[in-house]
C-alpha positions, -999 to +999 in steps of 0.1 A: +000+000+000+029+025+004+041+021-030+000+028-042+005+060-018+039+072-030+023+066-070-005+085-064+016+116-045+035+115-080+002+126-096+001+091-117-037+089-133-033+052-135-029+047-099-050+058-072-051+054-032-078+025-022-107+036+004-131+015+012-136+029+050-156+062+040-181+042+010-206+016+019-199-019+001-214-016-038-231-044-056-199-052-070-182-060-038-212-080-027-209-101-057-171-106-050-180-114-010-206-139-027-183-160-045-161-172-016-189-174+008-203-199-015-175-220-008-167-219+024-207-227+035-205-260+011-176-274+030-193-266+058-220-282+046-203-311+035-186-319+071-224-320+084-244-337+055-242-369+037-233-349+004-205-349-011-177-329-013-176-326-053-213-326-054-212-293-030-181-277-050-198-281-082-231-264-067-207-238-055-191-235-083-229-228-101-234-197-072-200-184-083-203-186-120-244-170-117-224-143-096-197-135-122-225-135-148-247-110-130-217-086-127-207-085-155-241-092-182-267-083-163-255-055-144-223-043-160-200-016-146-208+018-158-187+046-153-202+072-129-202+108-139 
């Protein structure tokens, strides 16, 4: 993060500081939160359930890949004016 800092005190338009403290979370970081949650709750699932393991990965795998989808087909990025 210092080296982010020092780039962005040298007035580099490619690089900016990261703040996440002053914003609430977007959809965007919700669907990025989404993706490993998915995962973790199916082997958590699988340690308490007669499922299996690949059976709950490839279900996870489904939440992650609708996730990614909705990000970026159904509700692209758009710049914000």
């Amino acid at each position: 993060m210092r080296w982010l800092r020092m780039a962005a005190n040298n007035s580099d338009p490619r690089l900016t500081e990261l703040r996440t403290a002053d914003r609430p979370l977007t959809r965007y970081d919700a669907l990025l939160l989404v993706i490993p949650a998915a995962f973790v709750l199916a082997l958590a699932v699988a340690q308490v359930s007669r499922f299996g393991v690949s059976t709950l990965m490839a279900a996870a795998s489904l939440v992650g890949a609708v996730a990614v989808a909705d990000g970026l087909f159904v509700n692209p990025p758009r710049r914000s004016e």
